[in-house]
N, C-alpha and C positions, 0 to 999 in steps of 0.2 A: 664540415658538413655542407653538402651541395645545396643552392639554394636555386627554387624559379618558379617564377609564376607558370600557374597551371593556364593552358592556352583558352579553358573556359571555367569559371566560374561565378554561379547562379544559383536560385532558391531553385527548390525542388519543386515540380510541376506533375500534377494527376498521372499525363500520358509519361511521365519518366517509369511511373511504377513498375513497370515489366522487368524494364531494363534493370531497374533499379534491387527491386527480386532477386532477378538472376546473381548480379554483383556482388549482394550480402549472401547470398546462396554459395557461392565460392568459396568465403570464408566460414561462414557458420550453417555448415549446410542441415541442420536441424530444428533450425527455424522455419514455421509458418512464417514468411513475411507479406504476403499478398494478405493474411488475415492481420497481420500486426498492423501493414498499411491501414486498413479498413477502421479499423480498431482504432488507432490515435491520429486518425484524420478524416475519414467517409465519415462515420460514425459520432465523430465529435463533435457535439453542438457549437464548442468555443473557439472550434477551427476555421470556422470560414472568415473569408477574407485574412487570414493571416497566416506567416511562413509555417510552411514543412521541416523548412533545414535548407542547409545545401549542399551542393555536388558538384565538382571539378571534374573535367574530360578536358580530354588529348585525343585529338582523331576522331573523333564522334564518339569514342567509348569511355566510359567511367573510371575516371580511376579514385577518386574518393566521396566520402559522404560522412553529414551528419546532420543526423536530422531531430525534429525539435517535436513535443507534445505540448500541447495548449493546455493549459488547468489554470481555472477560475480560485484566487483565494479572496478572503477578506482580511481587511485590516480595523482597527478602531477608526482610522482617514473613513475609508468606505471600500468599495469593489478594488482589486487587485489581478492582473493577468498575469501568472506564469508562466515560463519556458520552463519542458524537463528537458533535459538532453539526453541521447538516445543514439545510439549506432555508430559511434567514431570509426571510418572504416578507410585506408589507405593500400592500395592493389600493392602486393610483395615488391613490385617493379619500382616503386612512385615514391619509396619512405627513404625518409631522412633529408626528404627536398624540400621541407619546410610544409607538405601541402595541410597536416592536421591542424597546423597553427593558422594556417589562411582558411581555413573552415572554420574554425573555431573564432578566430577573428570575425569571420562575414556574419556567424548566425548571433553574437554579444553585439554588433554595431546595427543590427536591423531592427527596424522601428522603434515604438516607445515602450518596450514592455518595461516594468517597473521590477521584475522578480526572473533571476535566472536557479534553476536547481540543476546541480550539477550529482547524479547518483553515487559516481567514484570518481571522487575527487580526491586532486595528487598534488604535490606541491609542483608540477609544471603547469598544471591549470590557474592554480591559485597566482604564481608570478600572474599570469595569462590575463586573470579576471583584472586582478590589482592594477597593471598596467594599461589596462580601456578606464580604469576612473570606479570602479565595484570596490564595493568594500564587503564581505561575508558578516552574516549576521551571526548571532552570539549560536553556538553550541549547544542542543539539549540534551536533559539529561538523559541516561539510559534509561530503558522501560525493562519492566521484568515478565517473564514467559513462565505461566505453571500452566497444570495439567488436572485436568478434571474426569476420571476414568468410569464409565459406561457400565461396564461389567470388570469390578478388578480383577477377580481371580483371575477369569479368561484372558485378558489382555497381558496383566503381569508375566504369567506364564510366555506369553507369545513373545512377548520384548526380552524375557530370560533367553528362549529358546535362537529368537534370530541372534542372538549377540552372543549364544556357544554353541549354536546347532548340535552335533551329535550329543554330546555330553552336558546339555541341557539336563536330563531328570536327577542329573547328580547337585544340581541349583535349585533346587526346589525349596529348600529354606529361603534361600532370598526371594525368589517368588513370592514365597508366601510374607514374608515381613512388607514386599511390595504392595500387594494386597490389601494386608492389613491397612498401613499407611494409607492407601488410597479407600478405602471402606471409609475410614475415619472421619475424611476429607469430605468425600461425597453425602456422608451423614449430616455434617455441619453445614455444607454449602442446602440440603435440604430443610434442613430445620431454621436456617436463615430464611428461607425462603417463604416457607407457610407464615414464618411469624412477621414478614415485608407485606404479603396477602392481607394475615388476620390484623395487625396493629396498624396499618397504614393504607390501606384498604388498594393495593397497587395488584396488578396484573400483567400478565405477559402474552400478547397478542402476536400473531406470525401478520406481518402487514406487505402490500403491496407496494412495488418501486412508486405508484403516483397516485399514492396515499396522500390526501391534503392537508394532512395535520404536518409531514413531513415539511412544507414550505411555512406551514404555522409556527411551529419551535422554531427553524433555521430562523423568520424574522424574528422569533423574542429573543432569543440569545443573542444580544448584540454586545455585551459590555463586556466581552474577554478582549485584552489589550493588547495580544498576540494575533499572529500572521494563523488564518483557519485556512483549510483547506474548504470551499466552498462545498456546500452539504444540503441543497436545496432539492426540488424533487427533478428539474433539467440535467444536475449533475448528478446526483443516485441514479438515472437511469440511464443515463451513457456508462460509468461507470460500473453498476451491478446487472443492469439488465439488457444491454445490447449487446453481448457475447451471444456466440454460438454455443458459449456453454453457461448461458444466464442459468438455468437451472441448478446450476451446483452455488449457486446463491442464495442464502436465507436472510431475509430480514427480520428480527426480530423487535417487537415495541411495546415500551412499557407503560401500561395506564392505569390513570387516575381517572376517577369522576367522568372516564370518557375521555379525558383530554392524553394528547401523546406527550409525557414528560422525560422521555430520552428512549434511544435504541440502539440496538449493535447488530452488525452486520459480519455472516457468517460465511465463510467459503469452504464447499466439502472438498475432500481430497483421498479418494478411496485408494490412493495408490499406498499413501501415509495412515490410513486408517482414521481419521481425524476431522474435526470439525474447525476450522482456526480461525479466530476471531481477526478479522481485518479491516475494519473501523467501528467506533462511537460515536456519539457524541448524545448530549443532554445533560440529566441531570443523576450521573450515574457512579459519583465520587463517594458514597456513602455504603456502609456494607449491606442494609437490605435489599435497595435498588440493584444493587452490583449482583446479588446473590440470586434475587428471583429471575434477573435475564438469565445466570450463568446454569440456572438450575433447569429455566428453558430449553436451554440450549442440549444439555445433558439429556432430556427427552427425546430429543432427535435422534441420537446416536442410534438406537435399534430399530426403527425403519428404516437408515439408511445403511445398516452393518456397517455402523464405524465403532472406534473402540473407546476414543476419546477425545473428548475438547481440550484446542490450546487456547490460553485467554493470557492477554496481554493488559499489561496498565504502565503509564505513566504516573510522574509526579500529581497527579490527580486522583488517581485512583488509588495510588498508593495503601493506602490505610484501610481501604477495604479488603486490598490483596494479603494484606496482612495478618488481617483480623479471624479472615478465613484458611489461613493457614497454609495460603497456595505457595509462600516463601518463591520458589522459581530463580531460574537464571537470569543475569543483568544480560541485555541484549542492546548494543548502541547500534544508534540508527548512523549509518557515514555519510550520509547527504551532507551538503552545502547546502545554503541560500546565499544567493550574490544581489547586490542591489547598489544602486545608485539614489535609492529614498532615504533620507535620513530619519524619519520619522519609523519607518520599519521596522516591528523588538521581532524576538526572534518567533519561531513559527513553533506551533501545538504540536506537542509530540502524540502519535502515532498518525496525521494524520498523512494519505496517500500521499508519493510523488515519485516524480520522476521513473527510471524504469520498473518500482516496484508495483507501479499503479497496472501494469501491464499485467502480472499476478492476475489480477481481476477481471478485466480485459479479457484477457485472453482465456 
């Protein structure tokens, strides 16, 4: 394999973005990236003063990149800054000359960040990380995806019909055992719910990104011994509400006595028909809490014409997904975390990183 140093390479700079556009537009040309730039770096409170990534040129033009997104976690230690990694990208002409490996070396050797996430991560990265001195934190477990349906009948039907189109009404038994199943479902997630109301006197409020109860819970919640995804009201609002398409954002928040005792945050998707839960956090491991957000949530669905909620749980929520009957698919998350702190256990599952955090973003 041909090996050579690229005749520039440097971190990524504001005025490279055009250029920078153009080059990933070559390859993936179906990306917004002048709004991705915007997105995980204009936009980012935790980006200033620190790298974008980097870019190798020959001749004044680009022939590779890779660039980096800032996210804030927490550790039991204290504050914690993440690298996600993002855009690995080498010009048709330039590969096999080592240049992904000299990217990827420049952006693990810059400055002191203590957390790198790598989204797809391969066993050439892993030699990669291992040999700069990272060790990869421990593996979580899968999370499970059920489905909370709006209107069953209607939807059933629709999800028979896309998946045999013409010969759909000859499936109308399974539709209907669909239905059924999901009536069931949607009964039980409702009668959890008034009885979270009437016996615990809890509520579910639609709340705004710079709601100040929001920075209230992120400070009491301190005693989880795992790596959080930072969840204050600076980082809910870069992440849910500084899109151009903040609007297809819901927050939703559960109270007590006034006070905010956990919430989940929704993202619509009218393409998928669906509402799909894309973070937690608080106190929402138990099956009434769990049940009156998710029954929330299920309200939404018909002002927005969507058909149905996806709701996700990890090893926390577990027993409430269960209890309710959502059963669902194991769905593993393939992130890495690489780090160089020994103190570091491994990081809370479902929360954002790396390019999925984009999802949102964007």
């Amino acid at each position: 394999m041909r090996s050579a140093e690229p005749e520039e390479l440097r971190e990524i700079r504001a005025e490279d973005e055009p250029a920078l556009a153009a080059f990933l537009g070559s390859i993936w040309p179906n990306v917004a990236w002048r709004e991705r730039f915007a997105a995980q770096w204009t936009r980012n409170p935790f980006a200033v003063d620190q790298p974008r990534g980097f870019l190798c040129a020959s001749r004044g033009e680009i022939t590779g990149c890779f660039g980096s997104i800032p996210m804030p976690y927490r550790s039991a230690a204290g504050d914690v800054l993440g690298f996600g990694a993002t855009a690995l990208a080498v010009r048709a002409d330039q590969r096999g000359r080592g240049l992904a490996r000299a990217l990827v070396s420049a952006w693990m050797s810059c400055g002191e960040a203590a957390l790198w996430v790598n989204a797809t991560p391969n066993a050439e990265s892993a030699r990669l990380f291992t040999q700069l001195g990272f060790h990869a934190l421990d593996e979580r477990n899968a999370a499970r995806r059920g489905f909370i349906t709006g209107n069953p009948w209607s939807s059933s039907y629709r999800s028979v019909q896309q998946r045999l189109g013409a010969v759909a009404p000859l499936a109308l038994p399974l539709a209907w055992w669909r239905a059924r199943e999901q009536t069931r479902r949607r009964r039980t997630l409702a009668e959890t719910a008034k009885r979270a109301q009437r016996e615990q006197g809890l509520r579910v409020e639609r709340l705004r990104w710079d709601d100040a109860r929001l920075d209230e819970l992120w400070c009491a919640k301190r005693e989880s011994p795992q790596l959080q995804k930072r969840r204050d009201v600076a980082s809910l609002r870069w992440t849910f509400a500084s899109s151009l398409r903040a609007e297809r954002n819901l927050l939703l928040g559960l109270v007590r006595d006034r006070a905010l005792i956990a919430w989940a945050a929704f993202r619509e998707e009218p393409e998928r028909r669906r509402l799909r839960m894309v973070d937690a956090f608080g106190a929402l491991s138990s099956v009434e809490p769990f049940a009156a957000v998710s029954d929330a949530a299920c309200a939404e669905l018909a002002p927005r014409d969507l058909d149905h909620v996806e709701l996700r749980c990890g090893a926390n929520l577990a027993t409430a997904f269960q209890a309710l009957g959502l059963g669902g698919e194991l769905v593993r998350d393939a992130a890495q975390w690489w780090t160089r702190e020994k103190q570091l256990h491994a990081p809370e599952l479902g929360a954002l990183d790396g390019d999925r955090i984009l999802d949102v973003l964007l």
